[in-house]
C-alpha positions as CSV (number, residue, x, y, z in Angstrom):
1,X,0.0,0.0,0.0
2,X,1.2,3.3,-0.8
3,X,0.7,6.1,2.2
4,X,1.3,8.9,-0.4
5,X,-1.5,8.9,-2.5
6,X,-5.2,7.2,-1.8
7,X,-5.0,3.9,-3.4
8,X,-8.8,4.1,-5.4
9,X,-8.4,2.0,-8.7
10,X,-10.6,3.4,-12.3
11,X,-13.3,0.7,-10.8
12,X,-14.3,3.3,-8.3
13,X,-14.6,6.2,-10.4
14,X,-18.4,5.5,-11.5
15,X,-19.4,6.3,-7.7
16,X,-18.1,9.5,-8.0
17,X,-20.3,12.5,-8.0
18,X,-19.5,15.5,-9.9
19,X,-20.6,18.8,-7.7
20,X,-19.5,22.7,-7.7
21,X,-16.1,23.1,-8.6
22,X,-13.3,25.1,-6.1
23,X,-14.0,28.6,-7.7
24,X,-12.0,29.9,-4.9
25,X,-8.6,28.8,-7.0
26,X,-10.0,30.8,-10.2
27,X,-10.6,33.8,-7.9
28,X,-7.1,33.1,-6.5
29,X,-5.7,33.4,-9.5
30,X,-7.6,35.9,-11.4
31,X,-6.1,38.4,-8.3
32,X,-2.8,37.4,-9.1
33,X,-3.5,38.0,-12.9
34,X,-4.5,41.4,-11.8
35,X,-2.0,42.1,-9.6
36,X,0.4,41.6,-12.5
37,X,-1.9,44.0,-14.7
38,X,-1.5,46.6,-12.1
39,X,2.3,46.4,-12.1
40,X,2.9,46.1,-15.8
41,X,0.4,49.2,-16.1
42,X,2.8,51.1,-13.8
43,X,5.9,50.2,-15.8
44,X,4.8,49.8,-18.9
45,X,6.0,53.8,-19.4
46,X,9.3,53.2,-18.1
47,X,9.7,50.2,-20.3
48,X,8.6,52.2,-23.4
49,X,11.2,55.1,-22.6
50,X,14.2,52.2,-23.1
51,X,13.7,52.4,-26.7
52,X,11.9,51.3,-29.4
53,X,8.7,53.2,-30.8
54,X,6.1,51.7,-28.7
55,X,3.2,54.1,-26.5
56,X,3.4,53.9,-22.9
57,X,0.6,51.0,-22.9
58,X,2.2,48.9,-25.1
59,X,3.4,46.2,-22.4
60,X,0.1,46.6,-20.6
61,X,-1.8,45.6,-23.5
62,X,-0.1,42.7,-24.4
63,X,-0.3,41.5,-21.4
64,X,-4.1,42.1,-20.9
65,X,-4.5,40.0,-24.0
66,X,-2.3,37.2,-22.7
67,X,-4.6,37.2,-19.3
68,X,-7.7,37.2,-21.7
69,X,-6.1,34.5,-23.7
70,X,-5.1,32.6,-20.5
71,X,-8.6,32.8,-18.9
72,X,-9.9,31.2,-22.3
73,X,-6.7,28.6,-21.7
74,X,-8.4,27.9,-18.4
75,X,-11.8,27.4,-19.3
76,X,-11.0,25.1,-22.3
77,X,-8.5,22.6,-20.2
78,X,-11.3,22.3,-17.7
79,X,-13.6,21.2,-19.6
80,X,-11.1,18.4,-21.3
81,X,-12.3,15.3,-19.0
82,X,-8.9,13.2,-17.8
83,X,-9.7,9.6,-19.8
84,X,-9.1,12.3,-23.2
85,X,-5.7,13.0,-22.2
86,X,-4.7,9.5,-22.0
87,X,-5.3,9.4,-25.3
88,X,-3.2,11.9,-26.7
89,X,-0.1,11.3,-24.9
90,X,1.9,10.2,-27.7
91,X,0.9,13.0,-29.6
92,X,1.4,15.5,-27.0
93,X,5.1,14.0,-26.5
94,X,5.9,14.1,-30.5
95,X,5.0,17.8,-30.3
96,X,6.8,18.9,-27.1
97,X,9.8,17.0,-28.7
98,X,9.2,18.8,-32.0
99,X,8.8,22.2,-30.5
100,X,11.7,21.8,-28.6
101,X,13.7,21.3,-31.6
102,X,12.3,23.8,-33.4
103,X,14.1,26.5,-31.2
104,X,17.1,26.0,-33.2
105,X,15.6,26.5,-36.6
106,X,14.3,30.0,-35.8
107,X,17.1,30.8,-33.3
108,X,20.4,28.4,-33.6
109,X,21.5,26.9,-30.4
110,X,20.9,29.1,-26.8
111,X,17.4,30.4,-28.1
112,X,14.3,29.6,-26.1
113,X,11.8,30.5,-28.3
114,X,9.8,30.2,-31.4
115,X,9.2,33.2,-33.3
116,X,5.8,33.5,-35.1
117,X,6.2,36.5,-37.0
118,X,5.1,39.3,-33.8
119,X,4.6,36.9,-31.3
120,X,7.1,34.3,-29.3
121,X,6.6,31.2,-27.7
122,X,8.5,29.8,-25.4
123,X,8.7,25.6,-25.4
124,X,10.0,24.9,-22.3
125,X,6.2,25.9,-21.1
126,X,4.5,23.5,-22.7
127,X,7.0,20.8,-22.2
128,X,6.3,21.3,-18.4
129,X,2.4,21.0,-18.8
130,X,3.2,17.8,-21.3
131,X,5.1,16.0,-18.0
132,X,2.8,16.5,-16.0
133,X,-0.3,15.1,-17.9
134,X,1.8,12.1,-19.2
135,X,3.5,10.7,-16.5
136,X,0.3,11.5,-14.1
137,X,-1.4,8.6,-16.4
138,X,1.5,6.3,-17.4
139,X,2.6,6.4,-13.4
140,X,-1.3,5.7,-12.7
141,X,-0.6,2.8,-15.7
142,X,2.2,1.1,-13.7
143,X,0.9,1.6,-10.3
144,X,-2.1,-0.6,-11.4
145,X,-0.3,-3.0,-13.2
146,X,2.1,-3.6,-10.0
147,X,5.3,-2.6,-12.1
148,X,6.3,0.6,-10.0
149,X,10.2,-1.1,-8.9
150,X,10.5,-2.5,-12.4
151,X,13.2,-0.4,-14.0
152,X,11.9,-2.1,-17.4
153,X,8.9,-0.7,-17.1
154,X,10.5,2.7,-17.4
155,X,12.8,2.7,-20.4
156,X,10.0,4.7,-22.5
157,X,9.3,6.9,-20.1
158,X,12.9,7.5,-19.2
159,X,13.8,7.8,-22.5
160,X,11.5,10.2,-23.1
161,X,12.2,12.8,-19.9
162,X,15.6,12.4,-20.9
163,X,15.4,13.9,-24.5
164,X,13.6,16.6,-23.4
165,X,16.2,17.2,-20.3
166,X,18.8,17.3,-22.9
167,X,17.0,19.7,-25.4
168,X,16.3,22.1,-22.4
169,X,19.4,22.1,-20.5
170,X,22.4,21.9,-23.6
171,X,20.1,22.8,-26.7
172,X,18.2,26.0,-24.6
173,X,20.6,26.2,-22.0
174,X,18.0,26.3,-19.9
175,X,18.8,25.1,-16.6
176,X,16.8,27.1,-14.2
177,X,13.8,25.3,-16.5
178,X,15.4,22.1,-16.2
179,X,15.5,21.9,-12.6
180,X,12.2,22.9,-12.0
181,X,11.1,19.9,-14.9
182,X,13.5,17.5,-12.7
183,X,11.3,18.4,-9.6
184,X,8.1,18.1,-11.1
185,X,9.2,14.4,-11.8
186,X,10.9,13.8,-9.0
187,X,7.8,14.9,-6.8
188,X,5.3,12.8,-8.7
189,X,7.5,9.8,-8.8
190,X,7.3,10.2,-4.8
191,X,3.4,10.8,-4.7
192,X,3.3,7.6,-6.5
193,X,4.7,5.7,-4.2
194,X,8.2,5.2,-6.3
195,X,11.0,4.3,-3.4
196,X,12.5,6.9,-1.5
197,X,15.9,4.8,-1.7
198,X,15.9,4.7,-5.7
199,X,14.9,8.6,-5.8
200,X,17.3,9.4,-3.4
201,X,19.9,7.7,-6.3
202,X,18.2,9.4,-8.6
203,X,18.8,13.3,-7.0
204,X,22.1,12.0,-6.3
205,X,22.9,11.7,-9.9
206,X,20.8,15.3,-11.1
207,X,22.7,16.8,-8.2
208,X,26.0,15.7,-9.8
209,X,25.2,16.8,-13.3
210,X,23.5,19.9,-11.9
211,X,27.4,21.1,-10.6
212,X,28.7,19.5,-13.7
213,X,26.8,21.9,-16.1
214,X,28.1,25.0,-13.8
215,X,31.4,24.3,-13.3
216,X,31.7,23.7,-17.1
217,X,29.7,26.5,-18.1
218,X,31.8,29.9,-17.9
219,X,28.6,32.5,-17.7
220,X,26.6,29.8,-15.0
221,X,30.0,29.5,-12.6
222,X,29.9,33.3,-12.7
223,X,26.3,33.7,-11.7
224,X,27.4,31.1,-8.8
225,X,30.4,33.2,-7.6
226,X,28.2,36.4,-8.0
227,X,25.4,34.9,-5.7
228,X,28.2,34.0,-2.8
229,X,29.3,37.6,-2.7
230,X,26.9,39.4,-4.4
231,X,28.0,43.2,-3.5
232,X,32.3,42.5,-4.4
233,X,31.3,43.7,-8.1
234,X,27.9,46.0,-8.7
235,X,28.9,47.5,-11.6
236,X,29.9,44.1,-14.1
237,X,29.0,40.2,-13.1
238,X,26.7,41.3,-9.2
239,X,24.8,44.4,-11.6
240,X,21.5,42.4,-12.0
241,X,21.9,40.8,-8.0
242,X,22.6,44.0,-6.7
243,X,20.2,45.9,-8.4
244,X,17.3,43.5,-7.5
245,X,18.5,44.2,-4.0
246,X,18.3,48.0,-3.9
247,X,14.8,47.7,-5.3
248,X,13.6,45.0,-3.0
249,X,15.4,47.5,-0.2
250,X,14.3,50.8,-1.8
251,X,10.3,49.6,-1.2
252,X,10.7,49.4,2.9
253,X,7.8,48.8,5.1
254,X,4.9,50.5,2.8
255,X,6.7,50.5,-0.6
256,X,7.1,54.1,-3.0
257,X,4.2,53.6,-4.4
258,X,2.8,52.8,-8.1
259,X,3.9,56.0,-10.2
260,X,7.5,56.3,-7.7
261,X,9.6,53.3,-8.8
262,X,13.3,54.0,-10.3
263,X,14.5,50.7,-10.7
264,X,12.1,50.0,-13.2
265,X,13.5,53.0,-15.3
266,X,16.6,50.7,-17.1
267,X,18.5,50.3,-13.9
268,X,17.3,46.7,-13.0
269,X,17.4,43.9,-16.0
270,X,14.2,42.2,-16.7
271,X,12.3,43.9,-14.9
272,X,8.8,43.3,-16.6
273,X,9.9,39.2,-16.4
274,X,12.4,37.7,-14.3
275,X,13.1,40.6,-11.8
276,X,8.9,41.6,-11.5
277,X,9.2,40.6,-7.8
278,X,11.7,42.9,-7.3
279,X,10.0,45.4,-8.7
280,X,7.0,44.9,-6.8
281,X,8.5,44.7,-3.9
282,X,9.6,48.1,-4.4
283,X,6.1,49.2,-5.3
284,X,4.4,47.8,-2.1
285,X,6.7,47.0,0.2
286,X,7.4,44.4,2.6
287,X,3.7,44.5,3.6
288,X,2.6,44.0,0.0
289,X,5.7,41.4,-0.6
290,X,4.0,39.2,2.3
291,X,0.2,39.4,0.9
292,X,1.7,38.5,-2.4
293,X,3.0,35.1,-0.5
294,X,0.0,34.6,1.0
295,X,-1.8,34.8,-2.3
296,X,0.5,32.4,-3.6
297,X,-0.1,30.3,-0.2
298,X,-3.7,30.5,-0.6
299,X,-3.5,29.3,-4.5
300,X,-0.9,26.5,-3.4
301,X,-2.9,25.5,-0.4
302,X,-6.2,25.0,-2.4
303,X,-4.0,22.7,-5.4
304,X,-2.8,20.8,-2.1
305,X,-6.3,20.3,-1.3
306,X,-8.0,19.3,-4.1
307,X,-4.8,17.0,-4.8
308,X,-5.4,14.9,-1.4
309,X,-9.1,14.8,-2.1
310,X,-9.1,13.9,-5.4
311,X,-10.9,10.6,-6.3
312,X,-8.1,8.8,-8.1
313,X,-4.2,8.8,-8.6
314,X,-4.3,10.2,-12.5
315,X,-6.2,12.9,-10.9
316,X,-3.6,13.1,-7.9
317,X,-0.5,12.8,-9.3
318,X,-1.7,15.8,-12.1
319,X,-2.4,18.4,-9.0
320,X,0.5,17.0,-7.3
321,X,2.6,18.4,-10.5
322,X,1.0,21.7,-11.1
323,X,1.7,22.2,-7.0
324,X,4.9,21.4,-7.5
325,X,5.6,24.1,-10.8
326,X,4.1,26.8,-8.9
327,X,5.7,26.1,-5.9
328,X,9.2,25.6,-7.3
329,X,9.4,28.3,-10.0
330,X,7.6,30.7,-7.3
331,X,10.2,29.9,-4.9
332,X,12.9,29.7,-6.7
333,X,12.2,33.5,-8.2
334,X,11.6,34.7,-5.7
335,X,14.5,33.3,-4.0
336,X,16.5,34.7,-6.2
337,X,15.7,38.2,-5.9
338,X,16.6,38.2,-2.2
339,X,19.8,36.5,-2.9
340,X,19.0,33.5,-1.6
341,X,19.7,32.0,-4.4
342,X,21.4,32.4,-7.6
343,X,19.7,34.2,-10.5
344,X,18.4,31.3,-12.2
345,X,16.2,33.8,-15.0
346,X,12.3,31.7,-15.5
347,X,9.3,34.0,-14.7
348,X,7.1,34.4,-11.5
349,X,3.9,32.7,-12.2
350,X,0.6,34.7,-13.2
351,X,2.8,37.8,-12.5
352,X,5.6,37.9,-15.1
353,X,5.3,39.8,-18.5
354,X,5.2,36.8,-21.1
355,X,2.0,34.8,-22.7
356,X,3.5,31.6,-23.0
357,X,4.5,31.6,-19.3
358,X,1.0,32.9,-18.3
359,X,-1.2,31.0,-20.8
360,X,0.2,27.7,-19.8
361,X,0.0,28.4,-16.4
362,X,-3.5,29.0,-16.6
363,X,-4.2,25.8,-18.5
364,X,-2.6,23.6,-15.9
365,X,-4.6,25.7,-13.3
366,X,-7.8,24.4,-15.4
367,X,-7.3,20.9,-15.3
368,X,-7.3,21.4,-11.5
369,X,-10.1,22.9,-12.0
370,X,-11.5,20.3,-13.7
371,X,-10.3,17.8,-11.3
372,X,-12.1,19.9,-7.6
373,X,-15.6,18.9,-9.5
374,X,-15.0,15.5,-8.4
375,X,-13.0,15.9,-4.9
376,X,-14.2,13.4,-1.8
377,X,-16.1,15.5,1.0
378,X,-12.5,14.6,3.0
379,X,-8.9,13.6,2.3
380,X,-8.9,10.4,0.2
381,X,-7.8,7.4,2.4
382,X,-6.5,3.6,1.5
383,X,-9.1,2.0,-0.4
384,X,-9.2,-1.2,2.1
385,X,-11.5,-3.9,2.0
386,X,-14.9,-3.0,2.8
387,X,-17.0,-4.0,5.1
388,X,-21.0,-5.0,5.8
389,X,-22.3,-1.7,6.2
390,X,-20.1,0.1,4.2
391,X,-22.1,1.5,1.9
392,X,-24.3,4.0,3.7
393,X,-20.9,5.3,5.1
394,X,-19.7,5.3,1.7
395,X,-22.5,7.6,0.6
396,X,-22.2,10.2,3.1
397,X,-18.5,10.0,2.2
398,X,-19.4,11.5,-1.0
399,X,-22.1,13.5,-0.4
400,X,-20.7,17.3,0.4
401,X,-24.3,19.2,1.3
402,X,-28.0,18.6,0.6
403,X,-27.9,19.7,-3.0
404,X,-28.9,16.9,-5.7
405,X,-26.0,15.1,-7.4
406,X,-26.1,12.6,-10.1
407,X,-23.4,10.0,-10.7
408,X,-21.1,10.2,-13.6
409,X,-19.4,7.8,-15.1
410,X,-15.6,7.1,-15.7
411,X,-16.0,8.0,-18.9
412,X,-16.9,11.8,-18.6
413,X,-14.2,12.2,-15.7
């Protein structure tokens, strides 16, 4: 038996009843979507001054349309029951591998994106959504079929992560993107019950290649000695640390308000995407910095439930892997903005400038969506052998209030 997630098997699923979703995590995030709006409104001016002929809305508006587009994202992927994405795994692998690839034939080697014509995408999104949806059913797949230890029952799999591992971290040179995809793995291999021993191997071996790729990479070791003493060179490889610094210090108890910051005026890099906490932080202070977290707590905590309540391990193990994105990539912006860490440059999520970032988010926060319409009144628990009796139990089990319900079949989860 496996302590990590409930052990209900597809037989159970025609006793589950679909109710009122958890609107709470669309209000969640729509007022982190907003937040976002409200700070790309306030720099968008001092983004358009930089250069470039662009009016002083121009970042504000594309970024309302991504947050249009990214609500639609939402809607759509929860309405997408999970039985239809088992079926297009293999198709959703072929294209993550295929858009991966084709960074190189509109960029060369190092580029991260695909350029169609006045809009970008960035891959390394939808490869993390892709993970998540196919190795929440193939895990659910081995599980059932008893094959969990049985390294031959991973070789596809395997194979698979490892192409894409490859195409992000040497093709893209992505690695901050890499680590979060090896942590969105690692986490659902844990959920599923995979043992701790073997994954503990496993991190052993990332960990290794991790410092590998950073001691061999000239530009990545200076980032590392840059985040150990951050202030020794402001003006060349600590500009971007220290400047995230002075703005996260600049914003004090209260923050300078919306129409007051400086550091969003060319003095901090990437300040619409990979430094936006930093400039928030500026904006609204320590006070706003910690509702901010708790907005993000709030959103996590709600993933975290629905995850533990959710009526089977597909279901489970794809809320376990959206928590874990969020999570990591939140924490590890973040993070990096108080020099905690070093800069690692991937986007705060539902915040950052960017559509593929936000979009994508937004779609994995619809299939949890999807998945709170069929949540257990409690946390799931082993499925044991019943008992005489059971069944009354059982049906209060489900039931969550007095309002009708009718059953649904595993075919429309």
């Amino acid at each position: 038996m496996n302590p990590r997630l409930a052990r209900h098997t597809p037989n159970q699923l025609p006793v589950a009843r679909k109710h009122r979703p958890d609107y709470g995590l669309f209000i969640t995030a729509s007022i982190l979507l907003a937040v976002g709006l409200i700070v790309m409104y306030a720099i968008s001016p001092a983004l358009a001054a930089q250069g470039g002929d662009v009016s002083d809305t121009y970042f504000v508006v594309r970024q309302l349309i991504a947050v249009v587009i990214g609500i639609g994202a939402f809607f759509i992927f929860s309405k997408i029951s999970v039985e239809n994405w088992s079926k297009w795994h293999k198709a959703l692998i072929i294209s993550a591998i295929v858009l991966s690839l084709g960074t190189i034939v509109t960029g060369g080697l190092a580029n991260r994106w695909i350029q169609l014509g006045a809009f970008s995408f960035q891959t390394v999104e939808y490869v993390k959504l892709v993970v998540i949806i196919v190795f929440a059913g193939y895990l659910s797949q081995v599980i059932d079929k008893g094959k969990l230890t049985d390294i031959h029952a991973w070789r596809v799999p395997m194979i698979i992560a490892s192409v894409l591992a490859l195409i992000v971290v040497i093709i893209q040179r992505d690695l901050g993107s890499a680590a979060v995809l090896f942590t969105i793995t690692l986490a659902m291999l844990y959920m599923a019950g995979f043992p701790l021993a073997k994954l503990t191997i496993a991190i052993t071996i990332i960990a290794i290649l991790g410092v590998l790729a950073v001691v061999s990479t000239p530009y990545r070791r200076d980032r590392v000695l840059t985040f150990l003493q951050p202030t020794a060179d402001c003006s060349d490889a600590g500009y971007h640390s220290c400047q995230a610094l002075i703005a996260v210090g600049s914003g004090g108890v209260m923050g300078v308000g919306l129409g007051r910051s400086i550091q969003a005026y060319g003095y901090l890099p990437e300040a619409e995407n990979d430094s936006i906490f930093a400039i928030y932080a500026e904006k609204f202070g320590f006070i706003g910095s910690v509702a901010l977290l708790g907005l993000y707590g709030s959103l996590l905590l709600r993933i975290l439930t629905i995850m533990q309540r959710a009526p089977n391990r597909t279901m489970q193990l794809m809320s376990a892997g959206v928590f874990t994105w969020f999570a990591v990539q939140g924490t590890i912006n973040i993070a990096a903005m108080l020099g905690l860490i070093p800069l690692k440059g991937i986007t705060l999520p539902f915040i950052s400038y960017g559509g593929t970032s936000l979009i994508f988010s937004m779609a994995a926060l619809g299939i949890v969506f999807h998945i709170s319409k069929y949540t257990l009144m409690r946390k799931a628990t082993l499925a044991l052998p019943k008992q005489e009796g059971d069944a009354r139990e059982d049906s209060h089990h489900w039931r969550r209030d007095s309002r009708p319900r009718y059953t649904v079949t595993r075919r429309s989860l």
